[in-house]
RODO-2510 file (C-alpha; in nm, 4 decimals, decimal comma):
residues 222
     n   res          X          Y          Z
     1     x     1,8666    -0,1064     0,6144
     2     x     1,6308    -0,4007     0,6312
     3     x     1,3336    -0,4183     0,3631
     4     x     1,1106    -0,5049     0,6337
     5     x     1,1322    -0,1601     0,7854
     6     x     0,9766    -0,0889     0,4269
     7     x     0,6521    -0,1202     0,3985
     8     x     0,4477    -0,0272     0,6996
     9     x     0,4129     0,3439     0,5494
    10     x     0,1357     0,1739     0,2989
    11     x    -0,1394     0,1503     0,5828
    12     x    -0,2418     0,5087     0,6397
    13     x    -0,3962     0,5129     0,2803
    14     x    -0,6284     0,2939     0,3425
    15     x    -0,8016     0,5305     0,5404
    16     x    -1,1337     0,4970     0,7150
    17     x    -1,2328     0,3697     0,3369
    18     x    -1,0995     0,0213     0,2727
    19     x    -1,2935    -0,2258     0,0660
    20     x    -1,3823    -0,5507     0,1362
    21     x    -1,4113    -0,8517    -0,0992
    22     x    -1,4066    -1,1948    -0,1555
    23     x    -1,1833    -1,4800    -0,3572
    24     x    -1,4541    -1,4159    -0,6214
    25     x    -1,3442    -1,1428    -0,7927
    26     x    -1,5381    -1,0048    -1,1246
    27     x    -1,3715    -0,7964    -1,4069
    28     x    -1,2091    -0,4538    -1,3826
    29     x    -1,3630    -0,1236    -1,4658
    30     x    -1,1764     0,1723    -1,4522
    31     x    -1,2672     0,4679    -1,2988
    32     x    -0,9777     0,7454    -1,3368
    33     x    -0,7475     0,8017    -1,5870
    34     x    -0,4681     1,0455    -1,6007
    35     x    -0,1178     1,0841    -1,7330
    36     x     0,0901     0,7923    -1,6440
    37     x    -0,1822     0,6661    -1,3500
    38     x    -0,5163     0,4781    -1,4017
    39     x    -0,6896     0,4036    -1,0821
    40     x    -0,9352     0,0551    -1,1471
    41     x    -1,2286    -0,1172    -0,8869
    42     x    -1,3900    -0,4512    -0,9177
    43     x    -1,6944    -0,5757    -0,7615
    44     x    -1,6626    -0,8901    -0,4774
    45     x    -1,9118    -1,1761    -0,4932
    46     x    -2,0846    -1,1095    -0,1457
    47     x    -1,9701    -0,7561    -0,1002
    48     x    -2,1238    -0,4302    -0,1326
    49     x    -1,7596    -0,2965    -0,1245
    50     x    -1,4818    -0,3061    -0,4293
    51     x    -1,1494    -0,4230    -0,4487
    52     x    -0,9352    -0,1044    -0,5687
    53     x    -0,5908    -0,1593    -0,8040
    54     x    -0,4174     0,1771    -0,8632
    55     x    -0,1372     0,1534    -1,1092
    56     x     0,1297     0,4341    -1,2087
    57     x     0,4555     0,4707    -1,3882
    58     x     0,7688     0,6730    -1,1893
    59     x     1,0838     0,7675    -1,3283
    60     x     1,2754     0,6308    -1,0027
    61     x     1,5215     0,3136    -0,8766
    62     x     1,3580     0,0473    -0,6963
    63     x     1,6220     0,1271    -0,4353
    64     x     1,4573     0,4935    -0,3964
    65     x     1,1081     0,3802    -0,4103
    66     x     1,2130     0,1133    -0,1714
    67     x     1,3675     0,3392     0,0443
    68     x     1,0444     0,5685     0,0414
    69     x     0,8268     0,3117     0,1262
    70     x     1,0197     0,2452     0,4694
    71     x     1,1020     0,5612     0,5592
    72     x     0,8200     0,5607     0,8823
    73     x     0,9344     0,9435     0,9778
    74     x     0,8089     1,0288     0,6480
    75     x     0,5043     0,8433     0,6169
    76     x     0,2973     1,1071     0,6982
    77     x     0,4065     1,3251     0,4115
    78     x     0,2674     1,0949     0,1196
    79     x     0,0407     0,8102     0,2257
    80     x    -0,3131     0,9383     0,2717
    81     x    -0,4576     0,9960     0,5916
    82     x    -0,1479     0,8021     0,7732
    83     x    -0,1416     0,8421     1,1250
    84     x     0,1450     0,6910     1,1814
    85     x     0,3229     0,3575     1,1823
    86     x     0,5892     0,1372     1,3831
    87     x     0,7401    -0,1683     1,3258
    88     x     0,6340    -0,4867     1,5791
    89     x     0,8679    -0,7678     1,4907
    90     x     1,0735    -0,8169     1,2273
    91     x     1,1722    -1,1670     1,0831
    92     x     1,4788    -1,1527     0,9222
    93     x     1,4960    -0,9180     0,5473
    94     x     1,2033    -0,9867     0,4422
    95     x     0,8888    -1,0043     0,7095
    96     x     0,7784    -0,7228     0,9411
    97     x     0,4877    -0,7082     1,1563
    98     x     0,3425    -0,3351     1,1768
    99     x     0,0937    -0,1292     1,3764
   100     x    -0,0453     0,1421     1,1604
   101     x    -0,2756     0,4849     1,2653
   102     x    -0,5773     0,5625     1,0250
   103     x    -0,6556     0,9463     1,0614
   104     x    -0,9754     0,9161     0,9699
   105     x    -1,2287     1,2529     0,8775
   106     x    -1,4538     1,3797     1,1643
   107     x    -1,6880     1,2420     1,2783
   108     x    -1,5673     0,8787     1,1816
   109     x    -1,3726     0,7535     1,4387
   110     x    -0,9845     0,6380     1,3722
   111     x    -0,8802     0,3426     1,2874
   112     x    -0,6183     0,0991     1,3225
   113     x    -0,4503    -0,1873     1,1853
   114     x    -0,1933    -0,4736     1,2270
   115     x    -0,0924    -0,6959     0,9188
   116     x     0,2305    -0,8619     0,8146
   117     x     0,4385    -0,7635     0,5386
   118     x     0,6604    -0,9988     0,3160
   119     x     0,8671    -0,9156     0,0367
   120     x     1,0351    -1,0745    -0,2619
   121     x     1,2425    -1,0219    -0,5295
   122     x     1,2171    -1,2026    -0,8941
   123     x     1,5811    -1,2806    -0,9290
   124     x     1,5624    -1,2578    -1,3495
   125     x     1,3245    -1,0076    -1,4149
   126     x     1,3685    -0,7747    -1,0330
   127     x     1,0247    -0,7366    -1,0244
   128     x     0,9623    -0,6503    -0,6427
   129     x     0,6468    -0,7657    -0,4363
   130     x     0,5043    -0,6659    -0,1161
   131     x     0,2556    -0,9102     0,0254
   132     x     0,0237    -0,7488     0,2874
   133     x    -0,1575    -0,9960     0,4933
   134     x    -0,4015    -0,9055     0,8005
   135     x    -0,2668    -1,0171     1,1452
   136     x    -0,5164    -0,8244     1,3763
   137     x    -0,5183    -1,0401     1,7168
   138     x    -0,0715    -1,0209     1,7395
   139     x    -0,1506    -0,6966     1,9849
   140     x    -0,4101    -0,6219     2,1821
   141     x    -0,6929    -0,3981     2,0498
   142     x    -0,6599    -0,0562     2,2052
   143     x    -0,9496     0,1469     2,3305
   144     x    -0,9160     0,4580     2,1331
   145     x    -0,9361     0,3358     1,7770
   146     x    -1,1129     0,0514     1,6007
   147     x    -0,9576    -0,2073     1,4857
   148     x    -0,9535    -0,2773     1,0916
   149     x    -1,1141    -0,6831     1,1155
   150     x    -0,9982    -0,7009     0,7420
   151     x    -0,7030    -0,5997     0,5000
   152     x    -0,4840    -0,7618     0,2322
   153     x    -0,3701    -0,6623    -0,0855
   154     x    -0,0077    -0,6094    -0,2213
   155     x     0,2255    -0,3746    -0,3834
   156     x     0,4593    -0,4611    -0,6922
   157     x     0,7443    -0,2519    -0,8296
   158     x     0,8018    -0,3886    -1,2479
   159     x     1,0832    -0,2502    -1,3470
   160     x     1,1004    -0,1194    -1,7590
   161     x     1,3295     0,0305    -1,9873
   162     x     1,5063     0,3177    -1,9783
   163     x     1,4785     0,3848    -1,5786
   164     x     1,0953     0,3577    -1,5570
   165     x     0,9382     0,1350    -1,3171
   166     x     0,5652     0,0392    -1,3094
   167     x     0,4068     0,0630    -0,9471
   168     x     0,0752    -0,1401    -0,8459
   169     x    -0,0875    -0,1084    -0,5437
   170     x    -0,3881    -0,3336    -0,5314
   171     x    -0,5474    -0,3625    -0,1899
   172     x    -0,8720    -0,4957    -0,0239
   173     x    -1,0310    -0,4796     0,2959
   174     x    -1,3161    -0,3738     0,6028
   175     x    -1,2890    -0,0924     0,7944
   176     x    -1,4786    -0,1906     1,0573
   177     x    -1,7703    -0,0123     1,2349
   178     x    -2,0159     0,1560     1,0464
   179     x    -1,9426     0,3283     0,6959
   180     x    -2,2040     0,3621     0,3821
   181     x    -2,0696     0,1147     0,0854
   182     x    -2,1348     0,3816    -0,0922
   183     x    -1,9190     0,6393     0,0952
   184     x    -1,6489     0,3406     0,1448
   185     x    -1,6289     0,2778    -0,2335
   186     x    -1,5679     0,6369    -0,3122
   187     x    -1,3473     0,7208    -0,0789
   188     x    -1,1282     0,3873    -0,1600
   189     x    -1,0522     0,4973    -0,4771
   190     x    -0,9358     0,9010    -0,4362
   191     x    -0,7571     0,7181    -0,1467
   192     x    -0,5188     0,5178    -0,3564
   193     x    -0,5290     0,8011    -0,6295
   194     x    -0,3704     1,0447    -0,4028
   195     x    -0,0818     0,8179    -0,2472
   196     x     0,0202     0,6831    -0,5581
   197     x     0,0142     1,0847    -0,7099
   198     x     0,2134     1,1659    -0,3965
   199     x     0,4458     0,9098    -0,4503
   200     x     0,5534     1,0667    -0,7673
   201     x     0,5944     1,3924    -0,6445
   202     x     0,8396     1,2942    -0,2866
   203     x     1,0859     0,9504    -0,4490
   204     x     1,3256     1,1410    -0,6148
   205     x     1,3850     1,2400    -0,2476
   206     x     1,5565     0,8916    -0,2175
   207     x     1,7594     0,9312    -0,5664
   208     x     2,1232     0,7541    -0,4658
   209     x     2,0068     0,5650    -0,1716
   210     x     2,1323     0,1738    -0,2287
   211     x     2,0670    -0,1203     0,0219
   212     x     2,1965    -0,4791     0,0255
   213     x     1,9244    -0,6239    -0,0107
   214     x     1,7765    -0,4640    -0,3625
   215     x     1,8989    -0,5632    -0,7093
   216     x     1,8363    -0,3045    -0,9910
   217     x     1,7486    -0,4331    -1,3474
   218     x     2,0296    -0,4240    -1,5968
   219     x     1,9623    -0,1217    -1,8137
   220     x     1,7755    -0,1142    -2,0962
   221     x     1,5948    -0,4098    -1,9468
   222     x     1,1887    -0,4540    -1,9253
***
Protein backbone atom coordinates (compact mmCIF):
# COMPACT_ATOMS: atom_id res chain seq x y z
CA UNK A 1 0.00 0.00 0.00
CA UNK A 2 1.20 3.49 -0.81
CA UNK A 3 1.81 6.01 2.24
CA UNK A 4 0.07 8.54 0.34
CA UNK A 5 -3.25 6.79 0.72
CA UNK A 6 -2.25 7.59 4.48
CA UNK A 7 -3.03 10.57 5.60
CA UNK A 8 -6.20 12.09 4.27
CA UNK A 9 -8.16 10.52 7.40
CA UNK A 10 -6.47 13.61 9.50
CA UNK A 11 -8.93 16.30 7.97
CA UNK A 12 -12.25 15.51 9.58
CA UNK A 13 -10.75 16.63 13.02
CA UNK A 14 -10.35 19.75 12.20
CA UNK A 15 -13.85 20.25 12.30
CA UNK A 16 -15.82 23.42 11.79
CA UNK A 17 -13.06 24.67 14.56
CA UNK A 18 -9.66 25.14 12.95
CA UNK A 19 -7.36 27.90 14.06
CA UNK A 20 -5.71 30.28 12.19
CA UNK A 21 -2.26 31.84 12.73
CA UNK A 22 0.59 33.41 11.51
CA UNK A 23 4.65 32.71 11.04
CA UNK A 24 4.74 34.61 14.37
CA UNK A 25 4.14 32.24 16.73
CA UNK A 26 4.36 33.07 20.72
CA UNK A 27 5.08 30.45 23.49
CA UNK A 28 3.02 27.40 24.44
CA UNK A 29 0.54 27.11 27.22
CA UNK A 30 -1.03 24.06 27.95
CA UNK A 31 -4.40 23.53 28.43
CA UNK A 32 -5.16 19.64 29.15
CA UNK A 33 -3.29 17.20 30.72
CA UNK A 34 -3.98 13.58 31.12
CA UNK A 35 -2.23 10.25 31.25
CA UNK A 36 0.14 9.89 28.44
CA UNK A 37 -1.63 13.05 26.31
CA UNK A 38 -1.17 16.85 26.90
CA UNK A 39 -3.11 18.91 24.50
CA UNK A 40 -1.07 22.69 24.12
CA UNK A 41 -2.38 26.24 22.11
CA UNK A 42 -0.35 29.24 21.26
CA UNK A 43 -1.45 32.60 20.37
CA UNK A 44 -0.69 34.00 16.43
CA UNK A 45 0.59 37.54 15.97
CA UNK A 46 -2.54 38.94 14.03
CA UNK A 47 -4.96 36.27 15.01
CA UNK A 48 -7.71 36.03 17.35
CA UNK A 49 -7.42 32.21 16.76
CA UNK A 50 -4.58 29.64 18.29
CA UNK A 51 -2.41 27.28 16.81
CA UNK A 52 -3.26 23.80 18.65
CA UNK A 53 -0.25 20.91 19.18
CA UNK A 54 -1.74 17.75 20.74
CA UNK A 55 0.87 15.26 21.72
CA UNK A 56 0.37 11.52 23.03
CA UNK A 57 2.32 8.39 23.62
CA UNK A 58 0.82 4.79 21.98
CA UNK A 59 2.07 1.50 22.55
CA UNK A 60 1.87 0.67 18.62
CA UNK A 61 4.34 0.12 15.26
CA UNK A 62 4.65 2.93 13.03
CA UNK A 63 3.51 0.40 10.45
CA UNK A 64 0.01 0.10 12.45
CA UNK A 65 -0.34 3.69 13.13
CA UNK A 66 0.60 4.20 9.56
CA UNK A 67 -1.74 1.89 8.41
CA UNK A 68 -4.57 3.61 10.59
CA UNK A 69 -3.97 6.80 9.35
CA UNK A 70 -4.78 5.64 5.62
CA UNK A 71 -7.31 3.45 6.16
CA UNK A 72 -10.20 6.11 4.44
CA UNK A 73 -13.14 3.33 5.16
CA UNK A 74 -12.30 3.82 8.66
CA UNK A 75 -11.87 7.36 8.99
CA UNK A 76 -15.01 7.95 10.28
CA UNK A 77 -14.54 5.78 13.32
CA UNK A 78 -11.67 7.93 15.02
CA UNK A 79 -11.03 11.34 13.50
CA UNK A 80 -13.51 13.85 14.89
CA UNK A 81 -16.31 15.03 13.04
CA UNK A 82 -14.83 13.36 9.62
CA UNK A 83 -17.14 13.32 6.94
CA UNK A 84 -15.33 11.57 4.82
CA UNK A 85 -12.26 11.62 2.62
CA UNK A 86 -10.85 10.47 -0.94
CA UNK A 87 -7.75 10.58 -2.45
CA UNK A 88 -7.28 13.19 -5.71
CA UNK A 89 -3.87 12.44 -7.12
CA UNK A 90 -1.24 10.72 -5.88
CA UNK A 91 2.51 11.45 -6.73
CA UNK A 92 4.45 8.60 -6.34
CA UNK A 93 4.97 7.10 -2.21
CA UNK A 94 5.03 9.93 -0.75
CA UNK A 95 2.47 12.93 -1.99
CA UNK A 96 -1.33 12.68 -2.14
CA UNK A 97 -3.73 15.28 -2.88
CA UNK A 98 -7.10 14.77 -0.77
CA UNK A 99 -10.66 16.08 -0.59
CA UNK A 100 -11.89 15.86 2.94
CA UNK A 101 -15.83 16.29 4.49
CA UNK A 102 -16.09 18.42 7.79
CA UNK A 103 -19.39 17.28 9.62
CA UNK A 104 -19.79 20.17 11.25
CA UNK A 105 -22.63 20.71 14.45
CA UNK A 106 -26.03 22.25 13.46
CA UNK A 107 -26.53 25.02 12.62
CA UNK A 108 -22.88 25.66 11.25
CA UNK A 109 -22.76 24.71 7.93
CA UNK A 110 -20.13 21.82 6.66
CA UNK A 111 -17.10 22.28 5.57
CA UNK A 112 -14.58 21.18 3.26
CA UNK A 113 -11.09 21.00 2.44
CA UNK A 114 -8.32 20.15 -0.12
CA UNK A 115 -4.54 20.16 0.97
CA UNK A 116 -1.56 18.07 -0.03
CA UNK A 117 0.08 15.61 2.02
CA UNK A 118 3.89 14.66 1.97
CA UNK A 119 5.65 12.29 3.98
CA UNK A 120 9.15 11.41 5.09
CA UNK A 121 11.07 9.18 6.85
CA UNK A 122 14.41 10.05 9.01
CA UNK A 123 16.50 7.22 7.74
CA UNK A 124 18.70 7.02 11.33
CA UNK A 125 16.40 7.87 13.84
CA UNK A 126 12.64 6.59 11.73
CA UNK A 127 11.07 9.42 12.96
CA UNK A 128 8.00 9.78 10.48
CA UNK A 129 6.51 13.22 9.26
CA UNK A 130 3.40 14.17 7.60
CA UNK A 131 3.47 17.61 6.06
CA UNK A 132 -0.07 19.02 5.47
CA UNK A 133 -0.11 21.91 3.18
CA UNK A 134 -3.44 23.80 1.91
CA UNK A 135 -4.14 23.36 -1.87
CA UNK A 136 -7.79 24.76 -2.00
CA UNK A 137 -8.20 26.01 -5.81
CA UNK A 138 -6.86 22.02 -7.34
CA UNK A 139 -10.93 21.30 -7.50
CA UNK A 140 -13.56 23.33 -7.90
CA UNK A 141 -15.45 24.65 -4.83
CA UNK A 142 -18.72 22.81 -4.53
CA UNK A 143 -21.98 24.45 -3.63
CA UNK A 144 -22.98 22.54 -0.62
CA UNK A 145 -20.10 23.09 1.74
CA UNK A 146 -17.64 25.90 2.36
CA UNK A 147 -14.52 25.72 1.53
CA UNK A 148 -11.71 25.78 4.38
CA UNK A 149 -9.46 29.15 2.73
CA UNK A 150 -6.75 28.00 5.30
CA UNK A 151 -5.01 24.79 6.81
CA UNK A 152 -1.49 23.49 7.49
CA UNK A 153 0.04 21.83 10.19
CA UNK A 154 1.75 18.32 10.38
CA UNK A 155 1.82 15.06 12.09
CA UNK A 156 5.09 13.24 13.42
CA UNK A 157 5.39 9.66 14.64
CA UNK A 158 9.02 9.57 17.18
CA UNK A 159 9.61 6.38 17.75
CA UNK A 160 11.10 5.36 21.68
CA UNK A 161 12.16 2.50 23.52
CA UNK A 162 10.65 -0.43 24.28
CA UNK A 163 7.74 -0.27 21.45
CA UNK A 164 6.43 3.23 22.38
CA UNK A 165 6.10 5.82 19.85
CA UNK A 166 5.41 9.54 20.53
CA UNK A 167 2.56 11.03 18.21
CA UNK A 168 2.25 14.97 17.47
CA UNK A 169 -0.32 16.42 15.69
CA UNK A 170 0.17 20.14 15.47
CA UNK A 171 -2.18 21.88 13.06
CA UNK A 172 -3.34 25.46 12.12
CA UNK A 173 -5.89 26.96 10.11
CA UNK A 174 -9.47 29.13 9.05
CA UNK A 175 -12.54 27.65 8.78
CA UNK A 176 -14.04 29.94 6.77
CA UNK A 177 -17.42 31.74 7.14
CA UNK A 178 -18.44 32.97 10.28
CA UNK A 179 -17.40 31.29 13.73
CA UNK A 180 -16.77 33.23 17.28
CA UNK A 181 -12.76 33.07 18.06
CA UNK A 182 -13.91 32.25 21.01
CA UNK A 183 -16.10 29.24 20.04
CA UNK A 184 -13.23 28.34 17.32
CA UNK A 185 -10.50 28.24 20.02
CA UNK A 186 -12.45 25.93 22.21
CA UNK A 187 -13.62 23.74 20.01
CA UNK A 188 -9.92 23.37 18.34
CA UNK A 189 -8.61 21.99 21.21
CA UNK A 190 -11.37 19.06 22.46
CA UNK A 191 -11.07 18.55 18.65
CA UNK A 192 -7.53 17.30 18.61
CA UNK A 193 -8.05 15.86 22.24
CA UNK A 194 -10.57 13.44 21.07
CA UNK A 195 -8.78 12.10 17.77
CA UNK A 196 -5.62 11.67 19.31
CA UNK A 197 -7.70 9.70 22.52
CA UNK A 198 -9.39 7.75 19.73
CA UNK A 199 -6.37 6.92 18.17
CA UNK A 200 -5.28 5.03 21.16
CA UNK A 201 -8.22 3.19 21.61
CA UNK A 202 -8.70 1.72 17.44
CA UNK A 203 -4.36 1.12 16.29
CA UNK A 204 -3.92 -1.99 17.79
CA UNK A 205 -6.56 -2.77 15.10
CA UNK A 206 -3.57 -2.57 12.61
CA UNK A 207 -1.10 -4.75 14.98
CA UNK A 208 0.92 -7.02 12.13
CA UNK A 209 0.17 -4.92 9.20
CA UNK A 210 3.81 -4.17 7.35
CA UNK A 211 4.26 -2.04 4.10
CA UNK A 212 7.33 -1.45 1.91
CA UNK A 213 7.61 1.61 2.37
CA UNK A 214 7.96 1.92 6.48
CA UNK A 215 11.13 1.12 8.42
CA UNK A 216 10.66 0.26 12.17
CA UNK A 217 13.35 1.43 14.72
CA UNK A 218 15.74 -1.22 15.89
CA UNK A 219 14.55 -2.21 19.34
CA UNK A 220 15.46 -0.78 22.27
CA UNK A 221 16.10 2.31 20.20
CA UNK A 222 14.83 6.09 21.12
Amino acid sequence: MKLVTLLFITLGCLGPILVAGTAHAQEWERVYEADNLHIERRANEGSALNEIRGVTRVQASLNALMALLKDADFNEHWVYRSGGARILQEAGHARAYVYGIVDAPWPMDDRDTVVRFDYRQDPETKEITIDITNVPDFIAVKADFIRVPEIGGYWRLTPEKDGWVEVTYQVYGDPGGWIPAWLANQAAEYSVRMTLQNMISVVNRYAGVKSEFIEEAAPGAG
